[in-house]
DRENDO-1510 file (C-alpha; in Angstrom, 1 decimal, always signed):
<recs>
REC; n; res; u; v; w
REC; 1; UNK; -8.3; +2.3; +5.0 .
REC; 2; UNK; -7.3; -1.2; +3.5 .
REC; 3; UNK; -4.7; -1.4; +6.5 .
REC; 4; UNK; -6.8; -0.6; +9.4 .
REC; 5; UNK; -9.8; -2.9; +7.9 .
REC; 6; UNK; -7.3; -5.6; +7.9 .
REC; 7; UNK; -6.2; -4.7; +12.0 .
REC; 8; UNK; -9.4; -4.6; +13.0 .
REC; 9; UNK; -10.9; -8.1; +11.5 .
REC; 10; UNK; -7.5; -9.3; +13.2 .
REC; 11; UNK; -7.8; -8.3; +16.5 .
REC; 12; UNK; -11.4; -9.1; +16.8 .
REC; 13; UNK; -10.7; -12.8; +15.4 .
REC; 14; UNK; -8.3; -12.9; +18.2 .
REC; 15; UNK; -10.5; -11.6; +21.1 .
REC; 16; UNK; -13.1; -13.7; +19.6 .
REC; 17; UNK; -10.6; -16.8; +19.3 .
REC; 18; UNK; -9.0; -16.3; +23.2 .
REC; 19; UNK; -12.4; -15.9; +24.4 .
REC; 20; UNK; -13.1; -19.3; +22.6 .
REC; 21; UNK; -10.0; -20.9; +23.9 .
REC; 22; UNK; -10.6; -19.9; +27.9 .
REC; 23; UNK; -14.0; -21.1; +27.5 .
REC; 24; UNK; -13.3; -24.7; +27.5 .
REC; 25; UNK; -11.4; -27.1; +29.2 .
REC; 26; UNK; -7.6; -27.0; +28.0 .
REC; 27; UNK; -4.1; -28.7; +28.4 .
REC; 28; UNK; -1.5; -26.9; +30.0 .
REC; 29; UNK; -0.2; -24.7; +28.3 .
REC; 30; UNK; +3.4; -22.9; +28.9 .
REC; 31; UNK; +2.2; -19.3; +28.3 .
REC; 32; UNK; +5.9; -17.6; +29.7 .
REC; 33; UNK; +7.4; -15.2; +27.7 .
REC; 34; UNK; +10.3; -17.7; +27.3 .
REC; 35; UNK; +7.4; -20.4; +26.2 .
REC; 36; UNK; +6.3; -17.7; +23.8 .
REC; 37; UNK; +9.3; -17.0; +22.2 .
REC; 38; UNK; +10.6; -20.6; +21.9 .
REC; 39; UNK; +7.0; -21.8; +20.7 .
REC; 40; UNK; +7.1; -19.1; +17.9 .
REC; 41; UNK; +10.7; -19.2; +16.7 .
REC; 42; UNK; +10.9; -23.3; +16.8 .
REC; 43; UNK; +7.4; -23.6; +15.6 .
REC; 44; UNK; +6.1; -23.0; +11.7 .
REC; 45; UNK; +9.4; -21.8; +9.6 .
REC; 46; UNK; +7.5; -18.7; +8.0 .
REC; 47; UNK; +6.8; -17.2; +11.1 .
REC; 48; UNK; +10.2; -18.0; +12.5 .
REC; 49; UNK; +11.7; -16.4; +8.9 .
REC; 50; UNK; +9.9; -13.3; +9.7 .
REC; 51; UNK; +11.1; -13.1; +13.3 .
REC; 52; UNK; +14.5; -13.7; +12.3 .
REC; 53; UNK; +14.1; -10.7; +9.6 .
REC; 54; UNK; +13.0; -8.2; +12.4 .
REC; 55; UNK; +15.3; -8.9; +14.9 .
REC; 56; UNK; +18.2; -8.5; +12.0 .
REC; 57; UNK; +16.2; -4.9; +11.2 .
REC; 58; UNK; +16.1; -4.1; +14.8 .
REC; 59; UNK; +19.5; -4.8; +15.5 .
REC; 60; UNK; +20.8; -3.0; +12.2 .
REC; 61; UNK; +18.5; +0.0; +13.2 .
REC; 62; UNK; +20.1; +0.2; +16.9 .
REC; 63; UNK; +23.8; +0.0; +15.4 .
REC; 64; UNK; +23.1; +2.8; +12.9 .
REC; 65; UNK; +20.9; +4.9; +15.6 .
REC; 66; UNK; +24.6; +4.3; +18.1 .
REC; 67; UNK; +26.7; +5.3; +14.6 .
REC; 68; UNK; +24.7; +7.9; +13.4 .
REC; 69; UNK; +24.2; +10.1; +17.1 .
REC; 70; UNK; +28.3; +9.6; +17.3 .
REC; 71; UNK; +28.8; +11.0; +13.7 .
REC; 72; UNK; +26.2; +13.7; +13.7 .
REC; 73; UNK; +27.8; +15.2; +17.9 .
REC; 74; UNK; +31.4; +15.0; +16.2 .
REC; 75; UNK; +30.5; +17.1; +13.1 .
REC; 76; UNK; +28.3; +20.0; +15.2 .
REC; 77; UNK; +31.2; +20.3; +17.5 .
REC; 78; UNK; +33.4; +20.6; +14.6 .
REC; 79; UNK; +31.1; +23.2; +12.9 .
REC; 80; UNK; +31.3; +25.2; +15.8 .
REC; 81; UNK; +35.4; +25.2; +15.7 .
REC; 82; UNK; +35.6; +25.9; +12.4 .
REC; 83; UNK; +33.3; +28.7; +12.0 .
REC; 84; UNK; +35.2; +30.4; +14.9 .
REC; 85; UNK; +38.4; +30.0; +13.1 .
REC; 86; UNK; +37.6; +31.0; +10.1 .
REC; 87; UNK; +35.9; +34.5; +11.5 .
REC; 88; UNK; +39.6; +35.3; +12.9 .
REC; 89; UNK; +40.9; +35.8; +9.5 .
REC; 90; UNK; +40.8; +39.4; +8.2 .
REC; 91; UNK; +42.6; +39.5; +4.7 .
REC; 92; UNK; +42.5; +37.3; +2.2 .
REC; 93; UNK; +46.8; +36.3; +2.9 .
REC; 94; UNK; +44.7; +35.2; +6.5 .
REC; 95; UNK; +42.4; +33.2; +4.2 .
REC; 96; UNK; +45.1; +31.7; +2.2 .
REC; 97; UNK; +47.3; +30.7; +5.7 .
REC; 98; UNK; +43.6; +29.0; +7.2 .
REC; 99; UNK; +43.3; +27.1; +4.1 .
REC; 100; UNK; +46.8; +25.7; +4.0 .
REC; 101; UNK; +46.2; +24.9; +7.3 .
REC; 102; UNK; +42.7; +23.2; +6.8 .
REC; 103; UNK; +43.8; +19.7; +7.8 .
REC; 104; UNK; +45.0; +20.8; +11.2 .
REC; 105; UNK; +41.2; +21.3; +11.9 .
REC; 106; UNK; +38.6; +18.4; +12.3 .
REC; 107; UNK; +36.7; +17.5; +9.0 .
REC; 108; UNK; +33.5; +18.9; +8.7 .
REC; 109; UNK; +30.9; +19.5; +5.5 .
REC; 110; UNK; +31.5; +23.3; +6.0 .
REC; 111; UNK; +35.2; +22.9; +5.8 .
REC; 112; UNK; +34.6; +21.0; +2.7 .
REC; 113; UNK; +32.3; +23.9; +0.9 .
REC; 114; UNK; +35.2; +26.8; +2.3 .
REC; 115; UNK; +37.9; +24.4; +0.2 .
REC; 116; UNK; +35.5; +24.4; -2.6 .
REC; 117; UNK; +35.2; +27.9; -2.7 .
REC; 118; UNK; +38.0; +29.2; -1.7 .
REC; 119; UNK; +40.0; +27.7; -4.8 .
REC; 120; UNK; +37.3; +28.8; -6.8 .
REC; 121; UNK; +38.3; +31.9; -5.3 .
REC; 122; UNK; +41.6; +31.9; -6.2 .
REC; 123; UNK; +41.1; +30.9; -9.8 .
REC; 124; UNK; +38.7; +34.4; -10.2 .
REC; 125; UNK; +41.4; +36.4; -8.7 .
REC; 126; UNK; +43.6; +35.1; -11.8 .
REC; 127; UNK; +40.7; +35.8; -14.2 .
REC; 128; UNK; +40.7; +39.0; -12.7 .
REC; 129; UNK; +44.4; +39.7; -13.4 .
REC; 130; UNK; +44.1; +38.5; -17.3 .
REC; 131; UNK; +40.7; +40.5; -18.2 .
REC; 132; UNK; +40.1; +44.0; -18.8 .
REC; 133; UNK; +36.4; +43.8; -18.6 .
REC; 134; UNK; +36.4; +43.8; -14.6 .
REC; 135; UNK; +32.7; +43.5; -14.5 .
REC; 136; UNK; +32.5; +40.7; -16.6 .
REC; 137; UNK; +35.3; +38.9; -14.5 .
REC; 138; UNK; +33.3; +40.2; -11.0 .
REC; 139; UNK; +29.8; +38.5; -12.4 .
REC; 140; UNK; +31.2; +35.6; -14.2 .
REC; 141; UNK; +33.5; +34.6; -10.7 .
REC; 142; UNK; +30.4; +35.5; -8.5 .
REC; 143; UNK; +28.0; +32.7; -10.5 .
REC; 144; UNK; +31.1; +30.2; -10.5 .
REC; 145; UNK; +31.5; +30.6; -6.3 .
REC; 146; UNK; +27.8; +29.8; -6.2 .
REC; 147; UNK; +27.9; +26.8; -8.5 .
REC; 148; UNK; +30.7; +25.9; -6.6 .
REC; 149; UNK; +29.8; +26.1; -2.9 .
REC; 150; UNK; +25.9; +24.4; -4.3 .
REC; 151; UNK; +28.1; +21.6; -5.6 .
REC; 152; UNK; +30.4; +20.9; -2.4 .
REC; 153; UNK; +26.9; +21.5; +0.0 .
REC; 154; UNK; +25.1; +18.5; -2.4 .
REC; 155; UNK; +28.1; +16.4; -2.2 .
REC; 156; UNK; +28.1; +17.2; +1.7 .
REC; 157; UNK; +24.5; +17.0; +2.2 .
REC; 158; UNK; +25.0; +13.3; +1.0 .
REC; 159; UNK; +27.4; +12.4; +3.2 .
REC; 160; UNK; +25.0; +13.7; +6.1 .
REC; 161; UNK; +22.1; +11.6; +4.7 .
REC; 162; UNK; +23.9; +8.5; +4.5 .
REC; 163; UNK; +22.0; +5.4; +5.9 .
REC; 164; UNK; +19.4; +7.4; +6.5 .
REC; 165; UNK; +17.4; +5.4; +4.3 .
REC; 166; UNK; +17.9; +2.5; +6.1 .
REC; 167; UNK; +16.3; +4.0; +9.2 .
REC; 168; UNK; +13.0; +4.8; +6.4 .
REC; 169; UNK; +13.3; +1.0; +5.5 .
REC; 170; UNK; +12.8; -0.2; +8.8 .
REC; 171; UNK; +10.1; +2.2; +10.4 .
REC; 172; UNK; +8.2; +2.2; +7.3 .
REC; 173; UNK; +8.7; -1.8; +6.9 .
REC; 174; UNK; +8.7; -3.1; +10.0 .
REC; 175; UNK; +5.1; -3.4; +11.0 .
REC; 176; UNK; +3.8; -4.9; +7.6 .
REC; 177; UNK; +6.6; -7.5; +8.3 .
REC; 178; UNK; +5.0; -8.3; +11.4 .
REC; 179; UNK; +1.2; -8.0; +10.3 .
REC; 180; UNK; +2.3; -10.8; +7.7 .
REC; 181; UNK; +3.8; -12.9; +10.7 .
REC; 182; UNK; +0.6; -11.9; +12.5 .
REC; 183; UNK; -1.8; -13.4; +10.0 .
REC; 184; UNK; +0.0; -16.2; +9.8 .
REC; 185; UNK; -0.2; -16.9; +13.0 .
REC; 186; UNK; -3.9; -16.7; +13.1 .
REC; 187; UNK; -3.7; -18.7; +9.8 .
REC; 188; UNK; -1.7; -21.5; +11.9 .
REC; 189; UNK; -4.7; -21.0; +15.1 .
REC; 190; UNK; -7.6; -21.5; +13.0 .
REC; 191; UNK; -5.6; -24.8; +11.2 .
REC; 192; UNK; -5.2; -25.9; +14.6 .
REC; 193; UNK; -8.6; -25.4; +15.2 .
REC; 194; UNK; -9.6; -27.6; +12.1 .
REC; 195; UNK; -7.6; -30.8; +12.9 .
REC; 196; UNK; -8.5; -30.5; +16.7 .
REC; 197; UNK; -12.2; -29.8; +15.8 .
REC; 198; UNK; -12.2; -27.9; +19.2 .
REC; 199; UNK; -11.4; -24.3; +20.6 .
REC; 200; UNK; -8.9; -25.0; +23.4 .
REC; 201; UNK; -6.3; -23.3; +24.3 .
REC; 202; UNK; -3.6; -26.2; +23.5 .
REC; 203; UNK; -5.0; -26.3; +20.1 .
REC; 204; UNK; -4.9; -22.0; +19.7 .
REC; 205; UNK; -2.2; -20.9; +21.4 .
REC; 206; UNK; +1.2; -22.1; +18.9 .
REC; 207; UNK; -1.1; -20.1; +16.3 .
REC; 208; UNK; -1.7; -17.1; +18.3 .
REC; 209; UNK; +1.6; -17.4; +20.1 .
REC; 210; UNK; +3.2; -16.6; +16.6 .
REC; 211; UNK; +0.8; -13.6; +15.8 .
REC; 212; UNK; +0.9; -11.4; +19.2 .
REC; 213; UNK; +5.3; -11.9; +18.8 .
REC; 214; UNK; +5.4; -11.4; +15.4 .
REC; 215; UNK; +3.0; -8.0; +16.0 .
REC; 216; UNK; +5.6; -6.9; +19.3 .
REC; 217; UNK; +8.4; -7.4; +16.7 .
REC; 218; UNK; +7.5; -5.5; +13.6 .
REC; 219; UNK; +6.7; -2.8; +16.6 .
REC; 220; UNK; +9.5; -3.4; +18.5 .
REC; 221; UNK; +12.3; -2.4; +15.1 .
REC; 222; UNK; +9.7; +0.0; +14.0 .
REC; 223; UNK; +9.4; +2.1; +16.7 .
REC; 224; UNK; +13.2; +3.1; +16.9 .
REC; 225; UNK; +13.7; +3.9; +13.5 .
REC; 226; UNK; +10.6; +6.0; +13.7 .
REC; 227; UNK; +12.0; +8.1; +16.4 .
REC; 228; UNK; +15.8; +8.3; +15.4 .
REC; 229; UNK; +14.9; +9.2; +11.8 .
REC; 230; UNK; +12.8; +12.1; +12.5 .
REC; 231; UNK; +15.5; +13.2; +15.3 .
REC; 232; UNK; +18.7; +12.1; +12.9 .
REC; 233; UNK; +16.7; +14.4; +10.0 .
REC; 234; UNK; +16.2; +17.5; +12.3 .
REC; 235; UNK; +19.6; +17.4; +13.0 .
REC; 236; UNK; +20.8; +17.3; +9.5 .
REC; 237; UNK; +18.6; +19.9; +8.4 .
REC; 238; UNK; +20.2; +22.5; +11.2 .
REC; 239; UNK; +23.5; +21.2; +10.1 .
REC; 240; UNK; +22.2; +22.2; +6.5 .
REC; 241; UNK; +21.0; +25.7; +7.2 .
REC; 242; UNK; +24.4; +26.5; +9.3 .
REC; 243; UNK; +26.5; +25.3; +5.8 .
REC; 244; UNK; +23.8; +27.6; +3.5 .
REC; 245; UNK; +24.8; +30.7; +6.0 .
REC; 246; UNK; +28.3; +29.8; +5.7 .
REC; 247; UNK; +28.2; +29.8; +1.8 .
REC; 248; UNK; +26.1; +33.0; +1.7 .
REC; 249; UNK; +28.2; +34.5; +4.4 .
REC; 250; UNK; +32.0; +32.9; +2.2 .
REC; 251; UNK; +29.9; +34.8; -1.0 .
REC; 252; UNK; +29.5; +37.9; +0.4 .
REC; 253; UNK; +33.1; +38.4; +1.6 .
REC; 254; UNK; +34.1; +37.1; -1.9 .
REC; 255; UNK; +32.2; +39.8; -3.7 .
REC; 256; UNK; +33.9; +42.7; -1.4 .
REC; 257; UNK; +37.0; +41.5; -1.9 .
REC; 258; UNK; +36.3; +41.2; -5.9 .
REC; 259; UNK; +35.5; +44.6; -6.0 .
REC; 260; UNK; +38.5; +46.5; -3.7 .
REC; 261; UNK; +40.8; +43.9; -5.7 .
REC; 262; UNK; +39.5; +45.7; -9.0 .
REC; 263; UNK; +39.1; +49.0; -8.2 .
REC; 264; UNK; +42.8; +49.2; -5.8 .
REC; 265; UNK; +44.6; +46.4; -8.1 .
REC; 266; UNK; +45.8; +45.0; -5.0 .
REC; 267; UNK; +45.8; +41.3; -4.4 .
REC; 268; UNK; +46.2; +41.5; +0.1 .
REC; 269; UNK; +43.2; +44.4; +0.9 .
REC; 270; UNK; +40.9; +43.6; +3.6 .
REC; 271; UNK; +37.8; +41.5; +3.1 .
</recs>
């Protein structure tokens, strides 16, 4: 409430101060966007400071938005390949021939929770061998694959959310940035007012020059980051619920083959 308070009293003390302005007589006044822009970043140093600050956010937020897309295509196209892949295999030798051949495929956070598991795997299939009590073994290796997999998916989720938060930094940021560059501004008009003791334009515009830019550049890195973080976090959390069915899917076919290993002592049956 404190925030919109704030907007409004500015934007009515600039209609108020532009109407003021264009009511008397002025000097000319270059009012280009070129004008603009050199009158605000060569004019008071705070204002400049803060446009400088925005355009560094704005440029950082297009460079990660460029990154991030790039990063986020490769690994869904890789998700798909993998999960193909691993669906061919039939026994658990064909498991143990995929994973030796794991770097041949592209790297992708559900390749990292299979490697996880899948030598978790392995070490449960010894465990197996050495113990008598097979349904201590089958329980015991069934809560160590979960653990396991949760681990790689937290490790894999943090990888996928990486920079993310810079993204939150600048859309959350940004336009309090430029409301303080905006007040400024009209700080700067009304002290132009003072030592002119007059309205005009020439004596306004440096002041309110400053604000309007400052308020189009907060926007102007804002706005992106808005938009790619709520795209960049829908895609992550798809990428997230494809890895949880892959690690419920990997559990299931661990379990099965846990069982015919016990009950047929054989290390090769089907899975």
């Amino acid at each position: 409430m404190k925030f919109k308070n704030l907007h409004l009293i500015t934007t009515i003390t600039l209609l108020s101060t532009s109407i003021n302005a264009f009511s008397e007589p002025s000097q000319s006044v270059d009012l280009s966007v070129s004008g603009i822009l050199k009158s605000a970043f060569g004019g008071d140093p705070i204002v400049a400071g803060v446009l400088l600050i925005l355009v560094a956010m704005s440029i950082t937020t297009w460079a990660l938005v460029f990154t991030k897309w790039s990063y986020l295509k490769k690994v869904t196209s890789n998700h798909e390949t993998f999960i193909n892949a691993f669906w061919k295999n039939r026994t658990l030798k064909d498991l143990e021939d995929f994973h030796r051949r794991l770097k041949e495929f592209p790297s992708t956070p559900v390749s990292g929770i299979f490697h996880s598991a899948f030598k978790e795997l392995m070490k449960s299939t010894e465990l197996q061998e050495q113990h008598q009590d097979l349904r201590l073994v089958l329980e015991s290796s069934t809560n160590n694959l979960s653990r396991s997999m949760l681990k790689s998916r937290s490790e894999q989720k943090r990888q996928l959310d990486r920079y993310m938060h810079i993204l939150a930094i600048s859309a959350s940021a940004g336009p309090f940035i430029g409301l303080f560059g905006t007040v400024w501004g009209i700080m700067r008009a009304f002290d132009g007012i003072a030592k002119t003791g007059s309205a005009s334009l020439a004596a306004v515009a440096p002041g309110i020059s400053e604000a309007l830019i400052a308020t189009a550049f907060g926007l102007a890195a804002a706005i992106p980051a808005v938009i790619a973080y709520n795209f960049f976090s829908t895609k992550i959390k798809n990428i997230v619920i494809g890895m949880d069915g892959f690690s419920h899917d990997f559990l299931n076919l661990s379990e099965r083959y846990l069982l015919k290993n016990s009950s047929q002592s054989s290390q090769n049956g089907e899975i």
